[in-house]
C-alpha positions in Angstrom: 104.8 44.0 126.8 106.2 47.4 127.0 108.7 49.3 129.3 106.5 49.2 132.6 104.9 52.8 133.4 106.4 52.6 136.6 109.6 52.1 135.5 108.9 54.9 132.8 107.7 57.3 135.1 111.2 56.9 136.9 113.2 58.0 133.8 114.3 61.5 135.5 115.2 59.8 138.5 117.6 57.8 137.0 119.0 59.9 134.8 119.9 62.4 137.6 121.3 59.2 139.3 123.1 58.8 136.5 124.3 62.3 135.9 125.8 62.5 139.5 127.6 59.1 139.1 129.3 60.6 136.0 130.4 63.9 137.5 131.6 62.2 140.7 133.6 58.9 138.8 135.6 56.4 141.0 138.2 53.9 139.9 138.3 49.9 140.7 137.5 49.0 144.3 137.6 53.6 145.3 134.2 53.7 144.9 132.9 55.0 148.1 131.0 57.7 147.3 129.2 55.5 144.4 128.7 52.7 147.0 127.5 54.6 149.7 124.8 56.4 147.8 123.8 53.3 146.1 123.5 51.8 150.0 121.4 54.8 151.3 118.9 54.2 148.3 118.8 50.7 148.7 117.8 51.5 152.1 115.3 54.4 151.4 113.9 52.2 149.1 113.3 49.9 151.7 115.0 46.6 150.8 115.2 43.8 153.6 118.7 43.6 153.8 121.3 46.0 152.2 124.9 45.0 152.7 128.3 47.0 152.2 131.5 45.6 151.6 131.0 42.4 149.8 134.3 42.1 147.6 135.8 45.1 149.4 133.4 48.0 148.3 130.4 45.9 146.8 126.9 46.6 147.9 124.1 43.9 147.6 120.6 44.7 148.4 117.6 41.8 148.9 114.2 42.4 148.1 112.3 39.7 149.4 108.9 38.9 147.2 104.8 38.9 148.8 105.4 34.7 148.7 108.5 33.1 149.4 106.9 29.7 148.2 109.0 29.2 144.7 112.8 28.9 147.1 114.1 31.2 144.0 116.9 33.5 144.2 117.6 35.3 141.6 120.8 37.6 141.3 120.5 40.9 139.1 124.1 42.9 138.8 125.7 45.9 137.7 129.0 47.2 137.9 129.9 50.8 139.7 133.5 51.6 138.4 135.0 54.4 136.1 138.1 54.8 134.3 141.2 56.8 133.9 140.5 58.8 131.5 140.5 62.3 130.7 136.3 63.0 129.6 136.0 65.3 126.1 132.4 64.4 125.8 131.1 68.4 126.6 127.9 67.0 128.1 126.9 69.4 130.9 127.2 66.8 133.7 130.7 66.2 132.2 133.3 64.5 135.0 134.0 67.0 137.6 137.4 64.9 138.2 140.4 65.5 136.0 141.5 61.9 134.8 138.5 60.0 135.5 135.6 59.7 133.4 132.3 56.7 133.1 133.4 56.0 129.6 131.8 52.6 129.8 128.4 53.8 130.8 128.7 51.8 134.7 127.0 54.8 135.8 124.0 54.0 133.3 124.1 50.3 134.4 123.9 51.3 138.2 120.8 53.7 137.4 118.6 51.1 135.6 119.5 48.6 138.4 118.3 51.2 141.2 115.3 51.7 139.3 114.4 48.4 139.5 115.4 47.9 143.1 112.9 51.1 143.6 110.0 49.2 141.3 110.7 46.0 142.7 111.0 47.2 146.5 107.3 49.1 145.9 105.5 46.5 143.8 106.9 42.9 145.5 104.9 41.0 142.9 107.2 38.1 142.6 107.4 34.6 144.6 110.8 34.4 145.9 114.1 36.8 146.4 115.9 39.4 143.7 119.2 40.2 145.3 120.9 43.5 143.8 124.2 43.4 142.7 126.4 46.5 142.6 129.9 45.3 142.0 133.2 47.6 141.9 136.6 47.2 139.9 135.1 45.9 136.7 137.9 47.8 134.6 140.6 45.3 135.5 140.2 44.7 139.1 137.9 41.2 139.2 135.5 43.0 141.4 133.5 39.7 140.3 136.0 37.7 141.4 136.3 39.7 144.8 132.4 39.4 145.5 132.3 35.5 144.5 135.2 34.7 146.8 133.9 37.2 149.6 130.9 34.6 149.4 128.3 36.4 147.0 126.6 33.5 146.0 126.9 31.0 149.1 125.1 33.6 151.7 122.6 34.3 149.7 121.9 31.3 147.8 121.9 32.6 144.9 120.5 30.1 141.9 120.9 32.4 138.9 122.5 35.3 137.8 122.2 38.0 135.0 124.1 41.1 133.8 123.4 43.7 131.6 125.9 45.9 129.4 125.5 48.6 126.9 126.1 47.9 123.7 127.1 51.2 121.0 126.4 50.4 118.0 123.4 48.3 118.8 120.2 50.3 117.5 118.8 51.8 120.6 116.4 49.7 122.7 117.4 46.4 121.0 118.7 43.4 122.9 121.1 40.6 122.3 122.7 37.6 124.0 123.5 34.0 123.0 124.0 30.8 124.7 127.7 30.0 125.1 130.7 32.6 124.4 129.9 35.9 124.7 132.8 37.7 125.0 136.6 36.7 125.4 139.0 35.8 128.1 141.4 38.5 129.2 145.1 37.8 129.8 148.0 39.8 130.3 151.4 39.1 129.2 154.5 40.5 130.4 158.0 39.2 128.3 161.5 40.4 129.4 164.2 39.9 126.7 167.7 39.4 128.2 170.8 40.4 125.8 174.2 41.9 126.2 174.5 45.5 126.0 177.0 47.3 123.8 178.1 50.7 122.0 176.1 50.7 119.5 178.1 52.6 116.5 181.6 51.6 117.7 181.1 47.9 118.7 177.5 46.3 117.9 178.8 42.8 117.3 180.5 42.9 120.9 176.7 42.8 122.2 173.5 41.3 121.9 170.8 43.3 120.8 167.5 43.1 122.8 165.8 45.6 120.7 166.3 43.6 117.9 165.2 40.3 119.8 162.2 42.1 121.0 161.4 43.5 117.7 161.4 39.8 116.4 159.4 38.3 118.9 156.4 40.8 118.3 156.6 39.7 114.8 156.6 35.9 115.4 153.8 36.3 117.7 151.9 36.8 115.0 152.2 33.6 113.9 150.4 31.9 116.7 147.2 32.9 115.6 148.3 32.8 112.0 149.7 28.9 112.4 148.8 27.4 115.3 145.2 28.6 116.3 142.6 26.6 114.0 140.9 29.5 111.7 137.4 28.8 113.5 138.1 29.9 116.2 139.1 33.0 117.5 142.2 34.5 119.3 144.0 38.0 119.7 147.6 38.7 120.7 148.7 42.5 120.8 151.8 43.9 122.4 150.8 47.3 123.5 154.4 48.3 124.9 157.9 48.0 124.7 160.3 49.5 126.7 164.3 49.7 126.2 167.2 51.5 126.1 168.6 55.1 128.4 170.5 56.7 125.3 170.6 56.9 121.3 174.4 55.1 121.4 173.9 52.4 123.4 172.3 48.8 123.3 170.6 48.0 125.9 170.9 44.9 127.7 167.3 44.6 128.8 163.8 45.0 126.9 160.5 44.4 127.9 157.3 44.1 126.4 153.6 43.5 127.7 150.5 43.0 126.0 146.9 41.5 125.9 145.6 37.8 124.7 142.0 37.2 124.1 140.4 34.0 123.4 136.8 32.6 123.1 137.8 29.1 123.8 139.6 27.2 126.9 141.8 24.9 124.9 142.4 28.0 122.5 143.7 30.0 126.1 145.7 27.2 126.8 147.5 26.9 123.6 148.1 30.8 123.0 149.5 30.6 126.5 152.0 28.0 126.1 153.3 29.0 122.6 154.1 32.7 123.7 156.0 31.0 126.0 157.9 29.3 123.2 157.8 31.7 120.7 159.5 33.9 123.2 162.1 31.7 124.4 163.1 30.4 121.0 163.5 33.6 119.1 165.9 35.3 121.9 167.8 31.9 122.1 168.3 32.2 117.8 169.6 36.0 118.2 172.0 35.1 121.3 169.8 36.0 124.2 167.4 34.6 126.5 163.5 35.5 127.2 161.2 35.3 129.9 157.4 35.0 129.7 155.1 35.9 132.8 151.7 34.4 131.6 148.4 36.0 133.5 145.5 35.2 133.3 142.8 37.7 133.9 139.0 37.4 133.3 138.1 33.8 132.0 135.8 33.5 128.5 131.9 35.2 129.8 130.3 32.0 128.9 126.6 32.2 129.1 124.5 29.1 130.0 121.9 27.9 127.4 118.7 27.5 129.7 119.3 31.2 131.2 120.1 32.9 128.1 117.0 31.5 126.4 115.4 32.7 129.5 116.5 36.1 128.9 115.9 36.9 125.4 112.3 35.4 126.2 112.1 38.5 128.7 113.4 41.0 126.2 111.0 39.8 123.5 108.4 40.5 126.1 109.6 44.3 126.4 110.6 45.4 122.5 108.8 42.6 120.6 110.6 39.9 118.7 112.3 41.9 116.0 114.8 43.6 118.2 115.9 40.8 120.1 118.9 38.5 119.0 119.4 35.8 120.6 122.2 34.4 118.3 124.6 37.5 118.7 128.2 36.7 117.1 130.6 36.9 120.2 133.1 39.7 120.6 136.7 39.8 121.8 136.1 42.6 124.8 136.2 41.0 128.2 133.9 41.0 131.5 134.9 40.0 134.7 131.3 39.2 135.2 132.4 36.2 133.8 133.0 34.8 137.1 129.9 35.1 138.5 128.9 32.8 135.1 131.3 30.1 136.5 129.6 30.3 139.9 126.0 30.2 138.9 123.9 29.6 135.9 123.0 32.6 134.1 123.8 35.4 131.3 125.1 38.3 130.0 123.1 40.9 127.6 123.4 43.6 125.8 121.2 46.6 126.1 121.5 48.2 122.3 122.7 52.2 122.9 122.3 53.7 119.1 125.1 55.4 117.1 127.7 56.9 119.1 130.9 56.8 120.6 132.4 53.3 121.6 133.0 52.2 125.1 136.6 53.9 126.8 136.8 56.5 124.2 137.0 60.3 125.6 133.9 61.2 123.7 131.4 58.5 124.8 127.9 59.8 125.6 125.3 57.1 127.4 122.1 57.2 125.9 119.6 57.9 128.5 116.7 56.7 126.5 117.9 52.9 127.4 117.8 53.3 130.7 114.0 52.5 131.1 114.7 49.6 128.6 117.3 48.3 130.7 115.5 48.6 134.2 112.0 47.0 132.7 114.4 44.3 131.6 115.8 43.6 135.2 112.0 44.0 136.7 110.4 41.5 134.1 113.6 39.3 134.5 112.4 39.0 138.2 108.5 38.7 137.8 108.9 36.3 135.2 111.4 33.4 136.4 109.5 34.4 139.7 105.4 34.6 138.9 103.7 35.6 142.0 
């Protein structure tokens, strides 16, 4: 089965949904003027219940179907959220707001899902409820998190839940998912090294050097993954900053670095965390000094349930045909905080494929506009499927 004409014939709508989300980006849980025009279409649309404020600036729309019979609720979500970053892409709709740009294409994951709250809203050929999910603060916030806790799932009763990213890279129109890990955990890691600071020409061996200690330590982080972490599996451990020092003569007495961990595996999270821990410690204690490790954890693994992401690469088959779905996609290391909502309630994460092009947070990144019916027929066949009238 095809894109739905419907959904085709709403292409320009989105995309000039789309086009003002990009000019007018909003960062984390600021997303007001985002929310509030996804709210007033929700309501012109005319779903049966539109509400604001679910994990601070969330917006959930219900769209109950002709029968009610089936007890089905099924949850449909996109996220709403920019980034801070300065746009390059020279596309004519280009980010009207120094510093903030949709360089992970939210915008294009907000149209499709307002084109199928508009289909779905019209057509109500489905037995049961679709409730609409526009999250905020994706990019490092846990706007998931926020809309779980806020009681997202509970008020509704929701019974399964599906998200949808784009995916560069992926030829354009194709899907993918897999049951189980889809994409990492996300932790952040914050290590202060503690030395004795010293002139560092005159009297060096009077001090303890926590540049030198901190140097170390990134290096022997290394070796977690290297040694410890079985080579099946997968884990990451960058440091991405380290700050020391006030002048080119002295040693400081204070260093600090902070970094990322990503893992695709619980006991794999627990391990990196408690050996950086170590690591740390053990290497400033060796050089004279002392280390402490803040430990945080972020976005748990995006782990996709078997049953639902079956049920979803069924759907896609029906919409591009068997060839361009892949149901056995090899999992990545980027993060979702969508991964919550995947702890609450069965369901699964997929991957709308956008062509070549930029990837995701990069200056340049373009969203492909052809997807967007691809991803909104996905979202409407998603609902009339698990829900057959």
């Amino acid at each position: 089965m095809p894109i739905v004409n419907r959904i085709a014939a709403l292409s320009d709508e989105m995309a000039a949904w789309r086009h003002d989300f990009h000019e007018n980006p909003e960062l984390l849980y600021e997303v007001h003027r985002t929310a509030g025009i996804v709210a007033d279409k929700l309501r012109e649309f005319g779903c049966d219940e539109v509400v604001t404020g679910i994990g601070r600036t969330g917006v959930v729309g219900v769209i109950r179907g002709r029968k009610s019979a089936s007890g089905k609720t099924i949850g449909l979500r996109a996220d709403m959220d920019a980034l801070p970053i300065m746009e390059t892409s020279g596309v004519p709709y280009a980010s009207k707001v120094p510093g903030k740009m949709h360089a992970c294409g939210h915008d294009g994951h907000t149209a499709m899902l307002l084109g199928a709250a508009k289909y779905l809203a019209e057509t109500r050929n489905f037995d049961g409820t679709a409730i609409m999910i526009f999250q905020p603060a994706e990019e490092g916030g846990g706007g998931g998190k926020a809309m779980v806790d806020d009681g997202l799932m509970t008020r509704w009763n929701i019974q399964e839940v599906y998200g949808m990213h784009n995916m560069p890279g992926l030829p354009e129109g194709h899907f993918a998912t897999t049951p189980g890990a889809m994409l990492a955990s996300s932790d952040n890691i914050q290590i202060i090294v503690h030395g004795k600071g010293g002139h560092a020409g005159a009297g060096p061996h009077k001090s303890v050097d926590s540049v030198l200690i901190g140097s170390q330590i990134v290096n022997a982080l290394q070796s977690i993954v290297a040694r410890n972490v079985d080579p099946l599996k997968s884990a990451v451990i960058s440091i991405t900053q380290f700050h020391s020092g006030t002048a080119f003569n002295i040693i400081p007495e204070r260093a600090e670095l902070a970094g990322t961990v990503r893992t695709l595996d619980p006991e794999v999270r627990d391990l990196v965390e408690r050996r950086i821990g170590e690591v740390a410690d053990s290497v400033a204690r060796a050089y004279g000094g002392s280390a402490e490790t803040k430990y945080t954890r972020m976005y748990p693994v995006t782990m996709n349930h078997a049953r639902e992401a079956g049920l979803a690469a069924d759907v896609a088959r029906d919409i591009v045909g068997t060839e361009r779905v892949n149901d056995k996609f090899i999992p990545m290391m980027g993060a979702e905080d969508f991964s919550f909502m995947l702890e609450a309630r069965p369901g699964a994460m997929v991957l709308v494929g956008m062509g070549d092009g930029n990837e995701c947070h990069h200056p340049a990144y373009v969203f492909n506009d052809n997807i967007l019916g691809h991803g909104a027929s996905f979202w409407v066949r998603m609902i009339e499927t698990r829900m057959p009238a």
